[in-house]
N, C-alpha and C positions, 0 to 999 in steps of 0.2 A: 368202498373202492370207487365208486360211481362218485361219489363227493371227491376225492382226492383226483380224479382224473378231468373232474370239470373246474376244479384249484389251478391245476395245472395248464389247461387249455384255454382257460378263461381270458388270463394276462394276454397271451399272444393275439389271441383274438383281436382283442382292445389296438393290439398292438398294427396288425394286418388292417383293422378299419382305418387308423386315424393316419397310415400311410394312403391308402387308397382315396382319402379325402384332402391329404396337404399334398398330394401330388397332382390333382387337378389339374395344375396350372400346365404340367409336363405331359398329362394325360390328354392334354384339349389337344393339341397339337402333333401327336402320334397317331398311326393306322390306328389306333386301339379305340379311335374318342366313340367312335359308334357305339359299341359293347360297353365306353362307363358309361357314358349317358344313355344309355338302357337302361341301365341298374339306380344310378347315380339321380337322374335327371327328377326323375319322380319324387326321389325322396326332398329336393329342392322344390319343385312345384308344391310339394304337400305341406311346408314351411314356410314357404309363399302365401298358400292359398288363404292364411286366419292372419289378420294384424298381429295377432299376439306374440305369432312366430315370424313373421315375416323378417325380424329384425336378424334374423341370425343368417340370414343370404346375405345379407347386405356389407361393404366393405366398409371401413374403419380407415385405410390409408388412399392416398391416392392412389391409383390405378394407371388409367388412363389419361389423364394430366401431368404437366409438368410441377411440381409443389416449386413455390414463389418459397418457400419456408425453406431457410438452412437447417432445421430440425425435420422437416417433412425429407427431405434433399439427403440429408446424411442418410435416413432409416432406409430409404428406396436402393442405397448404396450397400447398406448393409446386409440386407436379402442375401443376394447372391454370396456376398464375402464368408458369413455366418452357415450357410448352406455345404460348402465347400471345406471349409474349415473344421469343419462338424463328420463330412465324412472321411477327411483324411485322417483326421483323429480313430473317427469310431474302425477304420480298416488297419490302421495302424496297429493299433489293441487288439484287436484279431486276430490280425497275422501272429502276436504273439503270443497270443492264450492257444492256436492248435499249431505250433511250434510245441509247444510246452506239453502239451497232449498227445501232439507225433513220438516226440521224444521223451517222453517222460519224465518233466524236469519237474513236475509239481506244482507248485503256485506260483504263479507268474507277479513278482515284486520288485521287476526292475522299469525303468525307463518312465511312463506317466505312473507307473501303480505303485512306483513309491512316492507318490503326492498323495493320490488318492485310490481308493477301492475298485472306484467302478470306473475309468475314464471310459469304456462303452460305449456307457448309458449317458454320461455327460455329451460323447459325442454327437451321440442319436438327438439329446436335447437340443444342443447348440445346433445342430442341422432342422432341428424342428422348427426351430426359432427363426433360421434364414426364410423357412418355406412360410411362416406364419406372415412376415417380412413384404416375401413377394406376391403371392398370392394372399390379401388380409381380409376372407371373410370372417363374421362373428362366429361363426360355428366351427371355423378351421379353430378359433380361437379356446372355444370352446374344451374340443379334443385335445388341443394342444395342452392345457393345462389338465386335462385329465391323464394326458399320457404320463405327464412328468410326477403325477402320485401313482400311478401304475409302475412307473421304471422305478420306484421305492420300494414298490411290494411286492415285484421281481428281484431289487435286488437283496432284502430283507431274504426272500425265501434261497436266494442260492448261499447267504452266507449261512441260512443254517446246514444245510447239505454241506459246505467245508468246512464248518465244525466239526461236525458228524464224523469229517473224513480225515481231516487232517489234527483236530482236538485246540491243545494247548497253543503248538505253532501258528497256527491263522487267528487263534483269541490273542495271541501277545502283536499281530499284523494289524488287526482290526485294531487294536488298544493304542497306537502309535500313528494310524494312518486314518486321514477324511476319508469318509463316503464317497459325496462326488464333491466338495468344494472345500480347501483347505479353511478351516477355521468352524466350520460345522455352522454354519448360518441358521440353516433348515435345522437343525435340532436348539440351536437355540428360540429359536420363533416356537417352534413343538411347543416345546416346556412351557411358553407363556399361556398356553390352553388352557383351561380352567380343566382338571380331571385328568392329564393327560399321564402323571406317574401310575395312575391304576387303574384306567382305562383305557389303552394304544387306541385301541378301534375306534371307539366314539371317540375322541380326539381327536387321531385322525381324518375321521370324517368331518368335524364339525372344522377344522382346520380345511379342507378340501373344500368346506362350501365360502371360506373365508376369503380364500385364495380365490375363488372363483367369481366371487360378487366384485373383490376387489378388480382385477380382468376386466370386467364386462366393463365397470366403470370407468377406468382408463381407455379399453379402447372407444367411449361415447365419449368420452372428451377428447380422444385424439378425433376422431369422426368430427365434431365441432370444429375444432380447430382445422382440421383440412377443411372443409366447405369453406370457412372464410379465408383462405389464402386462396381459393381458384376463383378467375377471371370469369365473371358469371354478369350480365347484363338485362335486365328484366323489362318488359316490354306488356301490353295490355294482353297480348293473343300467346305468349308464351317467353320463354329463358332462351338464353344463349350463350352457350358456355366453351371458351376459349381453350382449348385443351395444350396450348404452348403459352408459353408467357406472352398478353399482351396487356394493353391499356387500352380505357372505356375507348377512347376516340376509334381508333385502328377496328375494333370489335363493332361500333355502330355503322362504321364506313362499307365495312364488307356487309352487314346483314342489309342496309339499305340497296347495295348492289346487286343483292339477292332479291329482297320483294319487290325491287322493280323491276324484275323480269314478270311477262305476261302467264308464264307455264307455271312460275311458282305462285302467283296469285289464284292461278286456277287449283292446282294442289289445296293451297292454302284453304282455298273455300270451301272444296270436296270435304275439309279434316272438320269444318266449321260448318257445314252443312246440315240440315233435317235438325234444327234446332239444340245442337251440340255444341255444349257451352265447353268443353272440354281447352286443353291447351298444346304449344309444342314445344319440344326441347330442343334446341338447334345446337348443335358441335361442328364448331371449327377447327380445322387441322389443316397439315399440310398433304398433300397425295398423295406424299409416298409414304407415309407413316404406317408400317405393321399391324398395329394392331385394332385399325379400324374396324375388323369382322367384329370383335365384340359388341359394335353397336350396331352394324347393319351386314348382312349378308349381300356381299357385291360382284360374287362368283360371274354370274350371267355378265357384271361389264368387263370386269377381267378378261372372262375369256374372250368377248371379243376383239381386243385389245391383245389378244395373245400373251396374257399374263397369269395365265390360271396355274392353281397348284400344282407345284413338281414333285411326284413322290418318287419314293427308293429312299436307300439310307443314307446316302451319303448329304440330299439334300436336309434329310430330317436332322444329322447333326447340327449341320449349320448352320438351319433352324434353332436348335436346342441352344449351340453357343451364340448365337447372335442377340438369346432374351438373355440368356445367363451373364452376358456381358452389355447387357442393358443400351442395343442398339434404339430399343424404342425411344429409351428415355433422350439419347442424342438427337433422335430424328426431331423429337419435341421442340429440344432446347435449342435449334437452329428450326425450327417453322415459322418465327415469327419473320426473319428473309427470303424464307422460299414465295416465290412471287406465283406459283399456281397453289391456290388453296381450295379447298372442301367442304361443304355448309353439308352434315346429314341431319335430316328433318325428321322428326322421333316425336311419337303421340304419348302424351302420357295418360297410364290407364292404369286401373286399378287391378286385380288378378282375374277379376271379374271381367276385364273387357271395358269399363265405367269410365270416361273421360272423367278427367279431376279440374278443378280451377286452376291456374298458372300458380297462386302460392303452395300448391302440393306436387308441384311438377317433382321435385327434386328428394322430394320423400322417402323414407324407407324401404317403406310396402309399398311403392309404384313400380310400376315397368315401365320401359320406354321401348314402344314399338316404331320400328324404323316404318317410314312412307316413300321417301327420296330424297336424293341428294343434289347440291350442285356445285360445279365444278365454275369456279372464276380466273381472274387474272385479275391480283390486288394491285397488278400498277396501270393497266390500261383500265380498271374499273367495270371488265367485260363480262358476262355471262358466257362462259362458254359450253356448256351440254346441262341441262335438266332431265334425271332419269327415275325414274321410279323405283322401287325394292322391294324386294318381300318381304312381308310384315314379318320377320324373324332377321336375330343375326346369324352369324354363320354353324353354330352350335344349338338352334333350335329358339325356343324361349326361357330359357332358362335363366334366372335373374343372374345380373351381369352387372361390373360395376355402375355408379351414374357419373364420377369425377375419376 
């Protein structure tokens, strides 16, 4: 009995974790972010903490950058579309499976489920896949692909429950109708398993690690491929990396604007001080750009400025649809004309706190601790405010993208 109710409980489980981890990106930004990253933050630190693991914090697409790449460009687009599409799907199929259970109609075989068996769980994927999209760490990745052999083994076990219940009529349903993808893909790739007619399990599984190595491998080559499409400028004392579309010229113009002010020099040497061979990361944006907390926590100038967080609900939607419709990514792709821009000056350090050399600024396992920022004017060529920050972004330390 104890085996069959931890059968049962198992799936869902997997199921409530790997929500809890692809919704991150929804969870930073709600009253809630305290309570995940209580629970949350640690388990990232502790992935951090060993090179071995550190690679599964780390992102795989751009983030924070504008992708120079019409392949980077489309996938950033597809996020939210894939998200959305995924749950009108999966509520859709919903509504009529407890339609069908209000009223007693029996097996629900009209509308998607005469394509296929489970549009659900197809749903749930394809929403998986938007959030994998927008928020792309390696361990989202990870989950991700475990969930989509778990929505197999959930929905294996519910078609044997309507056997059970319904016999003949759901065997002749299932004999006419895909799983989730018309033409059975996934069962044909099965079959090419070595063992797999007389062993499902180990098949299965040995297919789940197949599937998984394949993943990690494509997202380090999409990883590769996005670092060389961002605007990145390399310097003896540290990077500078253009988080909107620019060219070398424009990007040395402002960082020179910047170390020749007297207060960033003095920063500068504080970072390079007591024989600290260490380096820095500099990110260029525009001012108004959103989502700059991920690199440095700037509450303290906000507020003076009278710009600090509005909470209630109504602003947390507009919130919500302002990423969902990808305001960041416009603010980007017009920064390279906003004529006030933003140098945030970021230490790179190992988990350990360890300054690294400038060729490992941009590493996996590094962090980048924010020190300060500055605020210019790219056509008068002026410094106008040098300000300090706390060595944290606005979510604590918790590794955060680098591009």
């Amino acid at each position: 009995m104890e085996t069959a109710r931890v059968k049962r409980i198992a799936p869902w489980a997997v199921i409530f974790f790997y929500l809890a981890i692809a919704l991150e990106v929804i969870i930073m930004i709600t009253p809630f972010t305290v309570y995940f990253y209580s629970a949350y933050a640690p388990v990232l630190n502790w992935l951090y903490a060993s090179p071995r693991t550190a690679w599964l914090t780390a992102f795989f697409l751009p983030h924070i950058t504008y992708p120079r790449s019409m392949l980077l460009l489309i996938l950033s687009y597809l996020g939210p579309i894939l998200l959305v599409a995924g749950l009108l799907l999966f509520f859709f199929c919903a509504g009529q499976v407890y339609y069908a259970k209000l009223f007693r109609k029996g097996v629900v075989t009209k509308g998607p489920y005469t394509i296929i068996r489970h549009p659900q769980y197809l749903g749930l994927a394809i929403a998986g896949l938007g959030l994998l999209l927008f928020w792309p760490r390696f361990f989202i990745l990870v989950t991700y692909i475990t969930m989509l052999f778990v929505y197999y083994l959930l929905a294996r076990n519910e078609e044997g429950r309507m056997l059970r219940k319904f016999g003949e009529g759901y065997a002749g349903y299932m004999e006419k109708t895909s799983m989730f993808i018309p033409g059975e893909p996934g069962a044909r790739l099965f079959r090419l398993v070595p063992g797999s007619p007389k062993n499902r399990g180990l098949a299965l599984l040995v297919l789940y690690f197949l599937v998984l190595a394949g993943g990690m491998g494509l997202g380090y080559a999409l990883r590769g491929y996005a670092e060389a499409q961002v605007s990145v400028i390399r310097a003896r004392d540290g990077v500078a990396i253009s988080m909107y579309p620019s060219n070398e010229e424009g990007m040395r113009g402002l960082m020179e604007v910047a170390l020749a002010n007297p207060e960033v020099t003095s920063y500068l040497a504080r970072l390079k001080g007591n024989g600290n061979k260490g380096s820095y990361v500099a990110y260029i944006l525009p001012t108004d750009y959103m989502m700059q907390h991920l690199i440095a926590d700037l509450g303290e100038h906000e507020e003076h400025h009278g710009k600090g967080a509005q909470g209630g609900f109504i602003p947390l939607v507009r919130h919500l649809g302002e990423m969902l419709a990808l305001k960041p990514m416009r603010q980007l792709r017009d920064g390279e004309t906003s004529r006030e821009k933003r140098i945030i000056f970021t230490e790179a350090v190992t988990s350990k706190g360890e300054p690294v050399p400038v060729e490992r600024a941009l590493a996996m396992d590094i962090m980048r601790l924010p020190v300060f920022f500055v605020d210019l004017d790219s056509v008068d060529k002026r410094v106008s405010m040098v300000m300090e920050t706390p060595r944290r972004h606005s979510w604590g330390t918790v590794p955060v993208p680098s591009f």
